[in-house]
C-alpha positions in Angstrom: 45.1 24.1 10.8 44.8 27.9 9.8 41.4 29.6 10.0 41.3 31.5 6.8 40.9 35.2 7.1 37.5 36.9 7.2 36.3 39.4 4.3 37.1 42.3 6.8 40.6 40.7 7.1 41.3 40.6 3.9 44.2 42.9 3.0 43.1 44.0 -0.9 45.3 47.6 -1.1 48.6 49.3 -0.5 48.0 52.2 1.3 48.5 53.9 -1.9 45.6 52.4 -3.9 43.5 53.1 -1.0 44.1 56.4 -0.9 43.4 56.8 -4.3 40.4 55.2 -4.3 39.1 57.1 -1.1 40.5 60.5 -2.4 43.2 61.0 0.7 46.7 62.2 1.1 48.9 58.9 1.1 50.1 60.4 4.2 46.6 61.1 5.7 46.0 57.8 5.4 48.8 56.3 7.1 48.6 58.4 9.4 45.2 56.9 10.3 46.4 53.3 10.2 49.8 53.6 12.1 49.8 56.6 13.9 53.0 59.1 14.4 54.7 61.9 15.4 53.0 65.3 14.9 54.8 68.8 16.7 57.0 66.3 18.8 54.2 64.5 20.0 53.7 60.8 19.0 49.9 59.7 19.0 48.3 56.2 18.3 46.5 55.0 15.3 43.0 55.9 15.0 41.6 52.7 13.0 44.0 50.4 14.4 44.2 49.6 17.6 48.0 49.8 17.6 50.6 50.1 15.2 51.5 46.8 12.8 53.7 48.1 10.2 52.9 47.3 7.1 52.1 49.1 4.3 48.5 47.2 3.2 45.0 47.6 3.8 42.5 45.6 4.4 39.3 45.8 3.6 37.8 46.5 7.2 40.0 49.6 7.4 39.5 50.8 4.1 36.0 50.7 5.2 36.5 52.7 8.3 38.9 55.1 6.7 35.9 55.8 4.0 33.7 56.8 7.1 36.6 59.4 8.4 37.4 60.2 5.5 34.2 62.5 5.3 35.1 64.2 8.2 38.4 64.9 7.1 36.3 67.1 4.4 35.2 69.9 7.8 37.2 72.1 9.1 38.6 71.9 12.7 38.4 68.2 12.8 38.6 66.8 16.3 40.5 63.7 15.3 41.8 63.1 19.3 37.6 62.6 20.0 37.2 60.4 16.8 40.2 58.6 17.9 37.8 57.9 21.8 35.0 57.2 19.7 36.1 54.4 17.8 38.3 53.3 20.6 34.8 52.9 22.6 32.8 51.5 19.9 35.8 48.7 19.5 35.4 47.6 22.8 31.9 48.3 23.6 30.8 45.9 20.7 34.1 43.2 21.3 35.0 44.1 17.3 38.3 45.3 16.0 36.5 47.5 13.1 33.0 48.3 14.8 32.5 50.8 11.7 32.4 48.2 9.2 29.4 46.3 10.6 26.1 47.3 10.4 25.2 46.3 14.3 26.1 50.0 15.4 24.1 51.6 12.8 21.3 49.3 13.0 20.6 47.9 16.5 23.3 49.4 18.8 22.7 53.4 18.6 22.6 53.5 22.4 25.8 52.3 22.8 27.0 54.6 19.9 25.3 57.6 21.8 27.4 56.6 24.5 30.2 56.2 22.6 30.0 59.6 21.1 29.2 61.5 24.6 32.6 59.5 26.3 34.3 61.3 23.4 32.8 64.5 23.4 32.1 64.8 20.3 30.5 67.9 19.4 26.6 67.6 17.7 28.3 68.7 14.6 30.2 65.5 14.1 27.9 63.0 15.4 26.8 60.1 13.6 23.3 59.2 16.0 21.4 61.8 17.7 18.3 61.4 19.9 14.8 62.7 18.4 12.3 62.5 21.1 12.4 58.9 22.6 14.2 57.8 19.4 17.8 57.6 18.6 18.4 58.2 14.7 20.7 59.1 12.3 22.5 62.3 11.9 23.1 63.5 8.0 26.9 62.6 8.4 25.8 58.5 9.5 23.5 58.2 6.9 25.4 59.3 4.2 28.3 56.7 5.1 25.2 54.0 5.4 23.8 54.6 2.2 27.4 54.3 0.8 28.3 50.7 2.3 26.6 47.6 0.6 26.0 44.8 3.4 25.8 41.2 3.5 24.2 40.7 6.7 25.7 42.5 9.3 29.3 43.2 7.4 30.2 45.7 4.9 30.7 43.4 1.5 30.7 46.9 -0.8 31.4 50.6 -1.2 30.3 53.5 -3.4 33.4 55.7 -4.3 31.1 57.6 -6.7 28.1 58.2 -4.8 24.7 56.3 -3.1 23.0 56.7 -6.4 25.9 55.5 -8.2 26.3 51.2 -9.4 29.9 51.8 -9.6 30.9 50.0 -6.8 34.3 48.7 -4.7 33.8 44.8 -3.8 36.3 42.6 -2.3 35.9 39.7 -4.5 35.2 41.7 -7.5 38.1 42.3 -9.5 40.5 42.3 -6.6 38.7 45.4 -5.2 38.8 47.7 -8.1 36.2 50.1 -9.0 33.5 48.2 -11.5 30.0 48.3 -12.3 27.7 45.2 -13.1 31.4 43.5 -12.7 32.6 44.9 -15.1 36.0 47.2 -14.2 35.4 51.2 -14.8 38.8 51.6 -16.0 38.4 49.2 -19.1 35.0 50.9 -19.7 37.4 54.3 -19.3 39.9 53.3 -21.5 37.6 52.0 -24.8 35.8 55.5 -24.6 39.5 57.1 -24.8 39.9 54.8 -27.8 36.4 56.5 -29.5 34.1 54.0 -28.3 30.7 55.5 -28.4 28.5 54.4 -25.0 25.6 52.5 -27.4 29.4 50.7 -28.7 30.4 50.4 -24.5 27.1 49.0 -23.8 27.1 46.2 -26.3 30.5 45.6 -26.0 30.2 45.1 -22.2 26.6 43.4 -22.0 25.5 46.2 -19.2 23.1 49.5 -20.2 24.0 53.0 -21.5 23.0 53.8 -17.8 25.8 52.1 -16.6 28.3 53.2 -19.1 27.8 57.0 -18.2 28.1 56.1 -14.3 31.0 54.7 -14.8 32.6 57.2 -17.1 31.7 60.3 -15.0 33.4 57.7 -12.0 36.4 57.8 -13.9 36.8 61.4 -15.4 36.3 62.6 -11.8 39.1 60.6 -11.4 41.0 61.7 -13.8 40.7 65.7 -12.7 41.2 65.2 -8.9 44.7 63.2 -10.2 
């Protein structure tokens, strides 16, 4: 009998979508996932733990590529140390996609501290730092927290918009496309383009005029980074 795939298994995207959805280079992406040849040298994945070869997603790694993806936004990114550092946390914790449970944010800092000084990261692109005798937060990890919806310990949503915003990315919400209350942001999108007013959006879709402008801002941001 087959054991049926975990959420976190799940594959929901091509590596296109998921680019699109996390705003990143098709290739950037891929390049995450698969690994590759750079200046003649050819380096492992970073999210993976080794090349698979295929060309989908699942939602684990589009989780974890949402958390590098925010570095990718610095300058002189140190992606051979954030390679170390999920490397460690993999097989610190006995998880394939550490990053997409909450047991390293929550109650294993220590062994992300450690994590982060075998990698040598630099404070800059931490995610825990010690304060005193306690280990919290840096700006960077509570940004991706506050972005990730869990169910218990695993990631079961993400905010492509931002913390504040209820459009939201779900794995067994309209196949993993961007929606809010359920309801997909590109229909919403699409009836405004039409002339629908947002009092018209908001009866039409049973949700509020709060939810409407979320998820049209969502969208026209969209729209101009396209």
């Amino acid at each position: 009998m087959t054991t049926a795939p975990s959420v976190l298994e799940r594959e929901l995207f091509t590596e296109a979508e998921a680019a699109r959805l996390l705003g990143l280079p098709a290739a950037t992406l891929h390049y995450w996932l698969e690994g590759g040849e750079r200046r003649g040298v050819q380096y492992d994945p970073i999210i993976r733990s080794e090349p698979v070869g295929r060309r989908t997603v699942s939602w684990a790694e589009f989780i974890e590529a949402g958390w590098l993806s925010a570095y990718r936004r610095r300058k002189q990114i140190p992606m051979s140390q954030l390679r170390t550092f999920i490397g460690v946390l993999r097989s610190e914790f006995g998880i394939p996609y550490p990053l997409a449970h909450s047991k390293p944010w929550v109650s294993g800092r220590t062994l992300v501290l450690r994590a982060q000084e075998e990698a040598g990261l630099a404070p800059e692109f931490q995610v825990v730092s010690s304060v005193g005798d306690q280990l919290m937060l840096t700006y960077a990890g509570g940004v991706f927290l506050e972005r990730v919806v869990w169910d218990g310990d695993v990631a079961a949503g993400w905010k492509p918009h931002s913390a504040d915003s209820p459009v939201e990315v779900r794995p067994d919400v309209r196949f993993g496309r961007p929606a809010v209350a359920g309801i997909s942001t590109v229909s919403i999108f699409e009836q405004a383009e039409d002339g629908a007013s947002a009092d018209e959006l908001a009866t039409d879709f049973g949700i509020s005029i709060s939810e409407v402008r979320w998820a049209l801002s969502y969208e026209e941001q969209r729209h101009a980074a396209a």
